[in-house]
N, CA, C and O atoms as a Tripos MOL2 file, in Angstrom:
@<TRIPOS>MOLECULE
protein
  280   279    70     0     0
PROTEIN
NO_CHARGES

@<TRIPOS>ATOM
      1 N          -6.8020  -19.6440  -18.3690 N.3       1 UNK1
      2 CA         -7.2010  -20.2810  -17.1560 C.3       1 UNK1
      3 C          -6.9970  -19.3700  -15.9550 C.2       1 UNK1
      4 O          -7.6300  -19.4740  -14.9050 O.2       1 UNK1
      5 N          -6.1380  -18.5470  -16.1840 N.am      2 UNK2
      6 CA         -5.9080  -17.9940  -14.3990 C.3       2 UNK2
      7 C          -6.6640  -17.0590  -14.8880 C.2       2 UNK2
      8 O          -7.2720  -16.8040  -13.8480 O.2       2 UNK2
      9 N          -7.2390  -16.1280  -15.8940 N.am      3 UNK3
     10 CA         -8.5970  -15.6780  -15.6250 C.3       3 UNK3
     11 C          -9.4460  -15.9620  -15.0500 C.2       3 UNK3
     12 O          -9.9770  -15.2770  -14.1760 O.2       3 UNK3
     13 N          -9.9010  -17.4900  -15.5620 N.am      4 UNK4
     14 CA        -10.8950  -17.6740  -14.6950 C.3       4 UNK4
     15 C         -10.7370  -17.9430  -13.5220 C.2       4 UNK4
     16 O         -11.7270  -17.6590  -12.8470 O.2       4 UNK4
     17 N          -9.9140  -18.3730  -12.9750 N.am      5 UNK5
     18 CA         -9.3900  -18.3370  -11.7810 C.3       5 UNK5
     19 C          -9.6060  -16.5560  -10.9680 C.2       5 UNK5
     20 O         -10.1860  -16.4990   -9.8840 O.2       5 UNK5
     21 N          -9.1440  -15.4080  -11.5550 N.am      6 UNK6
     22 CA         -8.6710  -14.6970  -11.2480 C.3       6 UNK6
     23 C         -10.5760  -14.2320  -10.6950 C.2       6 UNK6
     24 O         -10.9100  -13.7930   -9.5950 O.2       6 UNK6
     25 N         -11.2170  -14.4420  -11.5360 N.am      7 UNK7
     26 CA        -12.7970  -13.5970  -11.3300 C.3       7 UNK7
     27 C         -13.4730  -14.3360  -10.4760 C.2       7 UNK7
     28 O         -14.3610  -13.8630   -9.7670 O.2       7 UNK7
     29 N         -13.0910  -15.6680  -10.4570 N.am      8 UNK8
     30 CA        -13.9860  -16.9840   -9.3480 C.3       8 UNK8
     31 C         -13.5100  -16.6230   -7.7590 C.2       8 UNK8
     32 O         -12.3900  -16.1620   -7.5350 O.2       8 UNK8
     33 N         -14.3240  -16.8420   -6.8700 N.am      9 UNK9
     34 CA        -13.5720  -17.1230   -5.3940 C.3       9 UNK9
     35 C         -13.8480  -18.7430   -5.4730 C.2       9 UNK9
     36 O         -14.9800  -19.0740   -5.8250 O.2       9 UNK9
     37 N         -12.9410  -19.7260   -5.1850 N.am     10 UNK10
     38 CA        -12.8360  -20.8480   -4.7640 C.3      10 UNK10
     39 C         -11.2490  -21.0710   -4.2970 C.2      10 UNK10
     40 O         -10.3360  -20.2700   -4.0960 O.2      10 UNK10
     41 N         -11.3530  -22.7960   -4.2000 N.am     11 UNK11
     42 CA         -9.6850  -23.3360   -3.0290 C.3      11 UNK11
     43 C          -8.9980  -22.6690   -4.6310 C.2      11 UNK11
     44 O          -8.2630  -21.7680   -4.2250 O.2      11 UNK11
     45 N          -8.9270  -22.6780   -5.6750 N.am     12 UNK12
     46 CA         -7.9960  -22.0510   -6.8470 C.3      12 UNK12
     47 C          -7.7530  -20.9910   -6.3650 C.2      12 UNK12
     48 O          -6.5990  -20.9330   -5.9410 O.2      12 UNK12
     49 N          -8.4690  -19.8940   -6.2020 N.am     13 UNK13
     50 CA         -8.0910  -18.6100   -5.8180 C.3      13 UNK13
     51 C          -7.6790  -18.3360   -4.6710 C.2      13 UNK13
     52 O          -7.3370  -17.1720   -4.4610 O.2      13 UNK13
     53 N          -7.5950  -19.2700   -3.6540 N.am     14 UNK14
     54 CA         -6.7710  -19.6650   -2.5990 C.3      14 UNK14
     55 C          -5.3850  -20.1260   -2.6790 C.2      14 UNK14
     56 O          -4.4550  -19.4800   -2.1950 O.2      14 UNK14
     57 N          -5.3040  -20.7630   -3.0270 N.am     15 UNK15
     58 CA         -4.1960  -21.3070   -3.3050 C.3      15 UNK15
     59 C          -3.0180  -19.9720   -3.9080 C.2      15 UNK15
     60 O          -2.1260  -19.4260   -3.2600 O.2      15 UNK15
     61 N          -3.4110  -19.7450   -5.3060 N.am     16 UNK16
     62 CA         -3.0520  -18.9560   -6.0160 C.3      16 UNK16
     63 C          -2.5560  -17.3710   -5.4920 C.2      16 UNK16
     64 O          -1.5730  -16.7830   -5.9440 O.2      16 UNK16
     65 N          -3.5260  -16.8130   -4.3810 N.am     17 UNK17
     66 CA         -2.6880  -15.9930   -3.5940 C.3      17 UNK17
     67 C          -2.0890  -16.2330   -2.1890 C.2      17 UNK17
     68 O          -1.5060  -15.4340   -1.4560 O.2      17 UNK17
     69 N          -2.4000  -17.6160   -1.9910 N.am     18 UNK18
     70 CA         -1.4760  -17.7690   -0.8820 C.3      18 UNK18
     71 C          -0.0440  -17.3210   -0.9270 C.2      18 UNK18
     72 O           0.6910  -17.1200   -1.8940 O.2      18 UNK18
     73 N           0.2050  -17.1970    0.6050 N.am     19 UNK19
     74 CA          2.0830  -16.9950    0.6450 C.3      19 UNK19
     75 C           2.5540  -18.3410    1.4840 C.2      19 UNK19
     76 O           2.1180  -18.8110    2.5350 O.2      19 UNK19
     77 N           3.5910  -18.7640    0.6250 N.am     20 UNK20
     78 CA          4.5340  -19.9650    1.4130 C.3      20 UNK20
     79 C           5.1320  -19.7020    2.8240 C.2      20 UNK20
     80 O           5.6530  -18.5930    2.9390 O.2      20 UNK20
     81 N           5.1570  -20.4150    3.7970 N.am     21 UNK21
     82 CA          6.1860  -20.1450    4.9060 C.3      21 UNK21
     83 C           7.3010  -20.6940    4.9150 C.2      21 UNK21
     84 O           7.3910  -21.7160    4.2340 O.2      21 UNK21
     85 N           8.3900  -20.2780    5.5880 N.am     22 UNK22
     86 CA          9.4140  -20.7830    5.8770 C.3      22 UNK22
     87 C          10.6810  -19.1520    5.0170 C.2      22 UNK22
     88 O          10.4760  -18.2350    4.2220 O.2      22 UNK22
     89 N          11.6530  -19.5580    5.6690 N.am     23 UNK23
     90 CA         12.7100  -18.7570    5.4240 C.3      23 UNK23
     91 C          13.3060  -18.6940    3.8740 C.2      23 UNK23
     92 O          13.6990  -19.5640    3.0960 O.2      23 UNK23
     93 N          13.1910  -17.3310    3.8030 N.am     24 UNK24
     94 CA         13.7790  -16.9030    2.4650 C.3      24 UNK24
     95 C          15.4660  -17.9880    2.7250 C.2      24 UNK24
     96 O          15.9320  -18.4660    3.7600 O.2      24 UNK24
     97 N          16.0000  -18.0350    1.2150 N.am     25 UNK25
     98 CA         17.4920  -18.9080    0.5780 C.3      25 UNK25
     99 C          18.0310  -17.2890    0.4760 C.2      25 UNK25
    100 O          17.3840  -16.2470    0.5700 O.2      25 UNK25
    101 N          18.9730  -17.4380    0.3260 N.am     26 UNK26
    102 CA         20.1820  -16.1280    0.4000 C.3      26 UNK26
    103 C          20.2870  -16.1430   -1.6130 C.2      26 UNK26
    104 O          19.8940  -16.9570   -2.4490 O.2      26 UNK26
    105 N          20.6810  -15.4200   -1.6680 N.am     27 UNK27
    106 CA         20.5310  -14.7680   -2.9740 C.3      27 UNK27
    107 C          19.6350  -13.9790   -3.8670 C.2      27 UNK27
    108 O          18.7540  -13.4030   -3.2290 O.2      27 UNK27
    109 N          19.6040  -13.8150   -4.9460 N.am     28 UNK28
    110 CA         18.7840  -13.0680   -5.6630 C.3      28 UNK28
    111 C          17.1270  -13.4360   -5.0270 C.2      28 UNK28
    112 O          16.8770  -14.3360   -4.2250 O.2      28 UNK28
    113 N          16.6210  -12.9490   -5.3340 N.am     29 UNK29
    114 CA         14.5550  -13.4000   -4.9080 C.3      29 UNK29
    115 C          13.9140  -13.5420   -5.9130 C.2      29 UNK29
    116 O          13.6090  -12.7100   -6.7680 O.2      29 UNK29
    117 N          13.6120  -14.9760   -5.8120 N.am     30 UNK30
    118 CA         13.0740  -15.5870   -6.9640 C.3      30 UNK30
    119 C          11.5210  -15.1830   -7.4360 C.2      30 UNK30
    120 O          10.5370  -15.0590   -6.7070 O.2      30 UNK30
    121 N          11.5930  -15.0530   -8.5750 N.am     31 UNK31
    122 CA         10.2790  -14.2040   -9.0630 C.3      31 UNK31
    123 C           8.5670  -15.1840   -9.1910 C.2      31 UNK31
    124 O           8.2180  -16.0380  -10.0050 O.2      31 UNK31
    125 N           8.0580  -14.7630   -8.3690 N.am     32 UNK32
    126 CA          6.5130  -15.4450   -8.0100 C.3      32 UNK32
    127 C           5.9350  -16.4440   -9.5150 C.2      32 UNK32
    128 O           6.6540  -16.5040  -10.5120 O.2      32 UNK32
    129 N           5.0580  -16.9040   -9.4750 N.am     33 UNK33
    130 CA          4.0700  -17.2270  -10.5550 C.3      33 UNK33
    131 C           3.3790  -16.0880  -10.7960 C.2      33 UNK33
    132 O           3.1410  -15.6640  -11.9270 O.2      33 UNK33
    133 N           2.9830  -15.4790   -9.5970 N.am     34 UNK34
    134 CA          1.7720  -14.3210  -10.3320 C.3      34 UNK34
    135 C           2.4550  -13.0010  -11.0940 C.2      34 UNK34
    136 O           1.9550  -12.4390  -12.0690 O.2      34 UNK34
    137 N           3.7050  -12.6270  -10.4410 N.am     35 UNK35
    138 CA          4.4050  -12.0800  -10.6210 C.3      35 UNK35
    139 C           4.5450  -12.0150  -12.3840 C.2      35 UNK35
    140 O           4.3230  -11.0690  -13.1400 O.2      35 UNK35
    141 N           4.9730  -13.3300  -12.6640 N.am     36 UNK36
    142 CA          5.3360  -13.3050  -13.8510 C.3      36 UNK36
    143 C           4.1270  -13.4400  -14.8810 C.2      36 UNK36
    144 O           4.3050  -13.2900  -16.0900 O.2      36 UNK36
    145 N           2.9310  -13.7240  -14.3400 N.am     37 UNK37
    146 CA          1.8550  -13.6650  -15.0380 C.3      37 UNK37
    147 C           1.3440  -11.8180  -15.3000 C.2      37 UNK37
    148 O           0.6280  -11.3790  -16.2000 O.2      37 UNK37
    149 N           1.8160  -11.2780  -14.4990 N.am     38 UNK38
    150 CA          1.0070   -9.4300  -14.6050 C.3      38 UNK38
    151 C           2.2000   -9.6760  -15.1000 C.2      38 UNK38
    152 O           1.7520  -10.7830  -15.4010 O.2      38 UNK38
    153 N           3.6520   -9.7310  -15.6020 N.am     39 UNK39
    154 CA          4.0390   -8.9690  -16.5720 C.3      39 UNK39
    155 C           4.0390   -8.9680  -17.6410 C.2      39 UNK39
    156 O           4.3850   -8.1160  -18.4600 O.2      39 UNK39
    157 N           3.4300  -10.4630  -17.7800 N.am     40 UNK40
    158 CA          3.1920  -11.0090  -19.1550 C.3      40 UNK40
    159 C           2.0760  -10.0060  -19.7340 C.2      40 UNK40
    160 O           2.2710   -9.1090  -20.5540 O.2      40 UNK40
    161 N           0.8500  -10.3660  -19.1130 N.am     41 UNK41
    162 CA         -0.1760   -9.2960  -19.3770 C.3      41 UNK41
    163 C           0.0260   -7.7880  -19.7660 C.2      41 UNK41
    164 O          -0.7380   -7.1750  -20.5110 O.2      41 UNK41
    165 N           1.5090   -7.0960  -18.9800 N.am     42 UNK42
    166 CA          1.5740   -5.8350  -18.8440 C.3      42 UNK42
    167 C           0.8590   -5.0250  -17.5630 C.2      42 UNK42
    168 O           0.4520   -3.8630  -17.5640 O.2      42 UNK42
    169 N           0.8340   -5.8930  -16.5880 N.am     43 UNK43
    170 CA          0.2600   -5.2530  -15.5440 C.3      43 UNK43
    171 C           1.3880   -4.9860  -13.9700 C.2      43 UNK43
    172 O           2.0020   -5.7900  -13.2680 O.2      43 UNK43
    173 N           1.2940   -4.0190  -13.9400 N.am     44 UNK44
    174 CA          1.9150   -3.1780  -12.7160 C.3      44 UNK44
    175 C           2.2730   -4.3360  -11.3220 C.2      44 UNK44
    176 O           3.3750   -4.7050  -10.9170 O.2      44 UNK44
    177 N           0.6210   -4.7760  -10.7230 N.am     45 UNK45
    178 CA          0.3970   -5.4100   -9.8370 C.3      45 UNK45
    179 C          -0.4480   -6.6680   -9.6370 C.2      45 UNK45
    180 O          -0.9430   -7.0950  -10.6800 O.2      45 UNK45
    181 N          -0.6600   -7.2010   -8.7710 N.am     46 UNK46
    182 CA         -1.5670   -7.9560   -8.4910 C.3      46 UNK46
    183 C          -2.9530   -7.4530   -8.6070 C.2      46 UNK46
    184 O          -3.6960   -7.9200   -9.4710 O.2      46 UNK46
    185 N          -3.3440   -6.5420   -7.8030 N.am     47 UNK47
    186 CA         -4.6640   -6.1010   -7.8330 C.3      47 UNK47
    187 C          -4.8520   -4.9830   -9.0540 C.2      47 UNK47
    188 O          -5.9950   -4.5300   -9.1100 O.2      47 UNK47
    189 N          -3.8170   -4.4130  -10.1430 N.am     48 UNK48
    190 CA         -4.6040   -4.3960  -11.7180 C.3      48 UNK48
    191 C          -4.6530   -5.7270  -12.2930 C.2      48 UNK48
    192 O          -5.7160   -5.9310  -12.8790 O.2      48 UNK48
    193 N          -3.9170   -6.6000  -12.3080 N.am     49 UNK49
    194 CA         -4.0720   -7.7550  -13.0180 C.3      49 UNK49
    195 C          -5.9230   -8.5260  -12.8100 C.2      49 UNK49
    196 O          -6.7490   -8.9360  -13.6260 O.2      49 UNK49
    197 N          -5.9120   -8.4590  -11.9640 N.am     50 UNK50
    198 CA         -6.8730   -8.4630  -11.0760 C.3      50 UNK50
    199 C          -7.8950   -8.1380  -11.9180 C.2      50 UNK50
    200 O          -8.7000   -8.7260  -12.6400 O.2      50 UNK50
    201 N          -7.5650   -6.8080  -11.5450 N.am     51 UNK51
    202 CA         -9.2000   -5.6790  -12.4680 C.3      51 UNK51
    203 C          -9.1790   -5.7880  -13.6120 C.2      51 UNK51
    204 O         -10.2570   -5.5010  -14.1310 O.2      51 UNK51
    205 N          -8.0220   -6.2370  -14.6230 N.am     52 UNK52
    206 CA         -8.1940   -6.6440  -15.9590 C.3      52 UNK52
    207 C          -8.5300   -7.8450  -16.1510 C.2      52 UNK52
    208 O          -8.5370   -8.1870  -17.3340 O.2      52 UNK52
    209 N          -8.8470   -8.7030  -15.3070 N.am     53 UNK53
    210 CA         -9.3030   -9.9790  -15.3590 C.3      53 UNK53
    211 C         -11.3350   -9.8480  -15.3400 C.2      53 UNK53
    212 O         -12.1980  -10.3910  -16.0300 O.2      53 UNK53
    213 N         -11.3860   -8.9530  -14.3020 N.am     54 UNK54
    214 CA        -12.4690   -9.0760  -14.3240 C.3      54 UNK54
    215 C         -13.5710   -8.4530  -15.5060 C.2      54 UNK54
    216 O         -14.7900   -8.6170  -15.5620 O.2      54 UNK54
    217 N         -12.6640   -7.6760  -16.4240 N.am     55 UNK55
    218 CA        -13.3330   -7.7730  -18.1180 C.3      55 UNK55
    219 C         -12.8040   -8.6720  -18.5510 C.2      55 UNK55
    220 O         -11.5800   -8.7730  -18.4560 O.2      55 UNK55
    221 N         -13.8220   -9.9270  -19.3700 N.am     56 UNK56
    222 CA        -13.4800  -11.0220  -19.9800 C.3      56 UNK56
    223 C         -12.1140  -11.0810  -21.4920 C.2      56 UNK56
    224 O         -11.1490  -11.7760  -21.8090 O.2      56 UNK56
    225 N         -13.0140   -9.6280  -22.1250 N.am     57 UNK57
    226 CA        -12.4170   -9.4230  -23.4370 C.3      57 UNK57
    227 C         -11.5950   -8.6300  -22.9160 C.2      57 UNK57
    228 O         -10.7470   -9.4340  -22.5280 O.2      57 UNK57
    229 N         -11.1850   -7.5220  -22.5900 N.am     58 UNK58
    230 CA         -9.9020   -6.8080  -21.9390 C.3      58 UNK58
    231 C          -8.6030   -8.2840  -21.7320 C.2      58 UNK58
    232 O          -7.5660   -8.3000  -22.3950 O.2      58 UNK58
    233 N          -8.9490   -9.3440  -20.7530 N.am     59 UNK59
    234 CA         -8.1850   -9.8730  -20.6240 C.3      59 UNK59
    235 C          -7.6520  -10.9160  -21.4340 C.2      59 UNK59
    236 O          -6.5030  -11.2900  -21.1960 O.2      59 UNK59
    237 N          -8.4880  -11.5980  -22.6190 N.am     60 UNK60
    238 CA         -8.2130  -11.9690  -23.5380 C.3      60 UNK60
    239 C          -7.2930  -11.4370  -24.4410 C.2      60 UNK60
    240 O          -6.2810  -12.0280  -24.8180 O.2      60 UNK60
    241 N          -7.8430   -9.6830  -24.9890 N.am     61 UNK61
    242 CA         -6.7360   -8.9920  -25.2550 C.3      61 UNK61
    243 C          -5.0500   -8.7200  -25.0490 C.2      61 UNK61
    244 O          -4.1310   -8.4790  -25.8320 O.2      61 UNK61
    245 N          -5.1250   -8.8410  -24.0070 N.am     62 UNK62
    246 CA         -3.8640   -8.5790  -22.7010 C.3      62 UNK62
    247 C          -3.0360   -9.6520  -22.7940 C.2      62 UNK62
    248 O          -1.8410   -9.4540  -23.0130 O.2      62 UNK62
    249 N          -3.5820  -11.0650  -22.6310 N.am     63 UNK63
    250 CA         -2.8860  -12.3670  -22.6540 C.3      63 UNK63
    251 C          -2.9000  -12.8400  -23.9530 C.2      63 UNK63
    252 O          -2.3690  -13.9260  -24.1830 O.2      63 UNK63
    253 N          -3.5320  -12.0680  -25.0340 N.am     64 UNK64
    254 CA         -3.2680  -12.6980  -26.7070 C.3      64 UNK64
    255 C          -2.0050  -11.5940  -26.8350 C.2      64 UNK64
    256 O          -1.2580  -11.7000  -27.8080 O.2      64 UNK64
    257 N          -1.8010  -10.6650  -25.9670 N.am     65 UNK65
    258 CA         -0.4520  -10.1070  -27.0350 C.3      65 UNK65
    259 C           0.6280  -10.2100  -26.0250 C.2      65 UNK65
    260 O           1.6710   -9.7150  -26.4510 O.2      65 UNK65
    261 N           0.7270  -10.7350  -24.7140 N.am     66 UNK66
    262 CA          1.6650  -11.0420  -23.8430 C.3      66 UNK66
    263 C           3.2830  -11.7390  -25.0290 C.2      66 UNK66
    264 O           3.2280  -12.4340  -26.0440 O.2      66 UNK66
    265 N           4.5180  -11.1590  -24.3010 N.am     67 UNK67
    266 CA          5.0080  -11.7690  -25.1860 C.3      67 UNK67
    267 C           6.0440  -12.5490  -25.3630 C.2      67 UNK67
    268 O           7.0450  -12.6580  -26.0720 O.2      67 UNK67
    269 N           5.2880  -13.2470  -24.1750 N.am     68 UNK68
    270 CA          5.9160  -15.3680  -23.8220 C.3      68 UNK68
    271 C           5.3620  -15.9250  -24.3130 C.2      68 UNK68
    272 O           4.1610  -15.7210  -24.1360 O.2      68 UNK68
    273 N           5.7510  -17.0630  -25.3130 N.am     69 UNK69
    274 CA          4.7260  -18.2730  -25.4330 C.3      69 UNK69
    275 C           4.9230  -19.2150  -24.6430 C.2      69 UNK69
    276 O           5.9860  -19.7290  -24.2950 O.2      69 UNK69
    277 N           3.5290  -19.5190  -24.2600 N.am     70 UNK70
    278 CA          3.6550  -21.0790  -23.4710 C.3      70 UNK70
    279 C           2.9080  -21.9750  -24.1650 C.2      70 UNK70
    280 O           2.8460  -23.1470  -23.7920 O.2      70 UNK70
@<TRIPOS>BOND
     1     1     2 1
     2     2     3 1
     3     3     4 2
     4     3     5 am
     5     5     6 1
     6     6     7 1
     7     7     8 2
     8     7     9 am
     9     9    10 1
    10    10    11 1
    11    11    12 2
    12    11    13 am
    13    13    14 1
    14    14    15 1
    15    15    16 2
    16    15    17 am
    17    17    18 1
    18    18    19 1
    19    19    20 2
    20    19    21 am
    21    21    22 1
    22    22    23 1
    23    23    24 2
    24    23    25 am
    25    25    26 1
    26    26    27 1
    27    27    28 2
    28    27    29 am
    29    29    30 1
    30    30    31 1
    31    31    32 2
    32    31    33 am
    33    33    34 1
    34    34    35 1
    35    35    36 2
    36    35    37 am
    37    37    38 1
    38    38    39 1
    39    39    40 2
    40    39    41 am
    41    41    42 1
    42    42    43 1
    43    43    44 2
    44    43    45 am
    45    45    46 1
    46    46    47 1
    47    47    48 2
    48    47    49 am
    49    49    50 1
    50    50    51 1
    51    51    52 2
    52    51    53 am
    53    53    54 1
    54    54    55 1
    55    55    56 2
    56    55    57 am
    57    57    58 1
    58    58    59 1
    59    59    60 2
    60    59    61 am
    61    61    62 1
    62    62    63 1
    63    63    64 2
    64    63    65 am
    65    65    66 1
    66    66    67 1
    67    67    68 2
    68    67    69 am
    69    69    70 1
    70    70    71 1
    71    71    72 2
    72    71    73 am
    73    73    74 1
    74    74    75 1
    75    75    76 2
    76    75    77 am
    77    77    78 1
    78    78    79 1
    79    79    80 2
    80    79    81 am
    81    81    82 1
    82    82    83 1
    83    83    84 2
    84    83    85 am
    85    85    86 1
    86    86    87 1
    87    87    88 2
    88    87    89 am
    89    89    90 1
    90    90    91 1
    91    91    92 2
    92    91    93 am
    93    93    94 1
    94    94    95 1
    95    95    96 2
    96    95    97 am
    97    97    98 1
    98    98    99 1
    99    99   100 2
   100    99   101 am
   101   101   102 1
   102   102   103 1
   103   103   104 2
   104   103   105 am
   105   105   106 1
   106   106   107 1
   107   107   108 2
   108   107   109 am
   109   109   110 1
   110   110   111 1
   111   111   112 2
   112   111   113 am
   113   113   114 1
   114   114   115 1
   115   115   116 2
   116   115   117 am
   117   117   118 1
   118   118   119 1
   119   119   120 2
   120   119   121 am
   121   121   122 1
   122   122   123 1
   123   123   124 2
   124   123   125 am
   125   125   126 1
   126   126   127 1
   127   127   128 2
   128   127   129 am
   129   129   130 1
   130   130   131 1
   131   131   132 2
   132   131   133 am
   133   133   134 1
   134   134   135 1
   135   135   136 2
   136   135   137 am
   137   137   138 1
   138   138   139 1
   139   139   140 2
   140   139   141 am
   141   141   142 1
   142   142   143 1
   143   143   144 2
   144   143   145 am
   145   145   146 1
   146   146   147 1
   147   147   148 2
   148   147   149 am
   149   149   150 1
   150   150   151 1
   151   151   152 2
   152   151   153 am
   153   153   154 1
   154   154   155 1
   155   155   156 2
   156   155   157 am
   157   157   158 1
   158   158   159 1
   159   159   160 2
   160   159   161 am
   161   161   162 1
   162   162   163 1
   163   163   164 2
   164   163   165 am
   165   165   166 1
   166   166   167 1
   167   167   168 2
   168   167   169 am
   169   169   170 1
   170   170   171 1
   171   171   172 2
   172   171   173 am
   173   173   174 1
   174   174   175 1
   175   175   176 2
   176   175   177 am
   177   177   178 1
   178   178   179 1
   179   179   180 2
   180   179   181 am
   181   181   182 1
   182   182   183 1
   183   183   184 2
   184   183   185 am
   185   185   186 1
   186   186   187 1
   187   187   188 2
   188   187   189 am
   189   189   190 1
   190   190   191 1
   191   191   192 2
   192   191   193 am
   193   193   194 1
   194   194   195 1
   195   195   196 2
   196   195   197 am
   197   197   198 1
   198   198   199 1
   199   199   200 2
   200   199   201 am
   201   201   202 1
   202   202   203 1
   203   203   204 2
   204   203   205 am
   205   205   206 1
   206   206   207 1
   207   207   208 2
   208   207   209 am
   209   209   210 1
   210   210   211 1
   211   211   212 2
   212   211   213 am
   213   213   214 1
   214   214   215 1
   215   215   216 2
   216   215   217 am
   217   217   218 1
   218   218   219 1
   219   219   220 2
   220   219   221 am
   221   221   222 1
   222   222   223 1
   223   223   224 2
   224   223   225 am
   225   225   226 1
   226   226   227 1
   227   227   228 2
   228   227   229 am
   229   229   230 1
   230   230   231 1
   231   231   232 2
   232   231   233 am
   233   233   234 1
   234   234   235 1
   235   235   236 2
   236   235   237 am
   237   237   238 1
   238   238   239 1
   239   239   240 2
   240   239   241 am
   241   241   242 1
   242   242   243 1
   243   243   244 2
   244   243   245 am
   245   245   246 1
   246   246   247 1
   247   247   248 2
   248   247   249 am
   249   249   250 1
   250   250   251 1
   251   251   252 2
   252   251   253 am
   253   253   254 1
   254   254   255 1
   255   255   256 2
   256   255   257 am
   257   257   258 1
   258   258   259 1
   259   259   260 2
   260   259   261 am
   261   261   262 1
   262   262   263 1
   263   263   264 2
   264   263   265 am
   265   265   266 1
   266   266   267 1
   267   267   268 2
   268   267   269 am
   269   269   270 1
   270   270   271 1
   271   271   272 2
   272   271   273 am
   273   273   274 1
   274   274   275 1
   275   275   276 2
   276   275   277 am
   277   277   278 1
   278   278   279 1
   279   279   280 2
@<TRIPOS>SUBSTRUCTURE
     1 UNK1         2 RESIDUE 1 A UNK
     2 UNK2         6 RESIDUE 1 A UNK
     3 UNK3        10 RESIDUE 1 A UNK
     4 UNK4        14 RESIDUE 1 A UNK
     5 UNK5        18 RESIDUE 1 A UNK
     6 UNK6        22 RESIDUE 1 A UNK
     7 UNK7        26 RESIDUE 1 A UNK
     8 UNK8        30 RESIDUE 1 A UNK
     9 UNK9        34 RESIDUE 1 A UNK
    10 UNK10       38 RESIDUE 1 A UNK
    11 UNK11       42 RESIDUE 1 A UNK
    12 UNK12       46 RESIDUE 1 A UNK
    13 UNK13       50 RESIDUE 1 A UNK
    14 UNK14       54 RESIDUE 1 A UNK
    15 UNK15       58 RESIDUE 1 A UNK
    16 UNK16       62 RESIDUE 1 A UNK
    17 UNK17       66 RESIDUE 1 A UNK
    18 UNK18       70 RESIDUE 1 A UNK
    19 UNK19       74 RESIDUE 1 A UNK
    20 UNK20       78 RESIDUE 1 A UNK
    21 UNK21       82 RESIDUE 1 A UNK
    22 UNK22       86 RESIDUE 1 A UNK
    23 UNK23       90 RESIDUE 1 A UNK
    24 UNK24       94 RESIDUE 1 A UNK
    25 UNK25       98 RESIDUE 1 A UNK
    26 UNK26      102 RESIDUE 1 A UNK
    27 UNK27      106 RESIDUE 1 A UNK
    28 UNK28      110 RESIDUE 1 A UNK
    29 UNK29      114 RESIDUE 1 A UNK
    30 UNK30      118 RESIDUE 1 A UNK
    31 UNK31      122 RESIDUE 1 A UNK
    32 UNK32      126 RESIDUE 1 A UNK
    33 UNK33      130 RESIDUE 1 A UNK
    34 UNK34      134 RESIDUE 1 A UNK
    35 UNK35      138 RESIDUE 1 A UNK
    36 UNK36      142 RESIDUE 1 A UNK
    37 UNK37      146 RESIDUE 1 A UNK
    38 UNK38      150 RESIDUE 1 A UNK
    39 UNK39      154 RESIDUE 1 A UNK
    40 UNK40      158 RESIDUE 1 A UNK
    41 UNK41      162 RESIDUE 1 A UNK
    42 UNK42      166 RESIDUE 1 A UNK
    43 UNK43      170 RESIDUE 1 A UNK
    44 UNK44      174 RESIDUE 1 A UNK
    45 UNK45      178 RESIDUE 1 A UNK
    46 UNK46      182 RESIDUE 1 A UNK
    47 UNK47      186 RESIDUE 1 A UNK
    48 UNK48      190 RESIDUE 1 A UNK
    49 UNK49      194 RESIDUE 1 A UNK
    50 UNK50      198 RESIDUE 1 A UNK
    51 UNK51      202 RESIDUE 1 A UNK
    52 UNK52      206 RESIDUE 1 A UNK
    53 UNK53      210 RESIDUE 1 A UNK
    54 UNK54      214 RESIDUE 1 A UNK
    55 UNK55      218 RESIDUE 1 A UNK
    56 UNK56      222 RESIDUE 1 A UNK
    57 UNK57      226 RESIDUE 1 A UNK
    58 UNK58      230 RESIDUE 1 A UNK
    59 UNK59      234 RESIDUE 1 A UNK
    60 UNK60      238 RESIDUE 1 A UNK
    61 UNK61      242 RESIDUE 1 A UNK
    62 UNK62      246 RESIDUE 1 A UNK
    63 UNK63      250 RESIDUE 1 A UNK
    64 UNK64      254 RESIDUE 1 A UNK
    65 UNK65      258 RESIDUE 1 A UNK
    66 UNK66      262 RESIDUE 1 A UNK
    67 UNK67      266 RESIDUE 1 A UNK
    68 UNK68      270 RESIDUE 1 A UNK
    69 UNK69      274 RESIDUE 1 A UNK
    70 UNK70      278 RESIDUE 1 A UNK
């Protein structure tokens, strides 16, 4: 799903890179959604995650050998 998300522009792909406001909590920095989605994949950043999204089968690849199950 956040493939398709990732290749579409709509309010999903809005949402999804929005940033929250309000003041960071004191302690460690809690790790994003997207964040944890490129590492699943094996991707560096946002914008490779990105570009591996936008090959269908590349990203199928990527998220069939990620290695969290959900």
């Amino acid at each position: 799903m956040v493939g398709h998300v990732l290749r579409h522009q709509g309010i999903t792909s809005v949402v999804l890179e929005g940033a929250v406001e309000g003041k960071n909590c004191r302690g460690r920095q809690r790790f994003e959604y997207i964040q944890q989605i490129a590492e699943d994949v094996g991707c560096q950043s946002y914008s490779e995650m990105k570009r591996l999204a936008q090959d269908r089968n590349s990203w199928r690849g990527a998220s069939n050998q990620s290695k969290r199950l959900t």
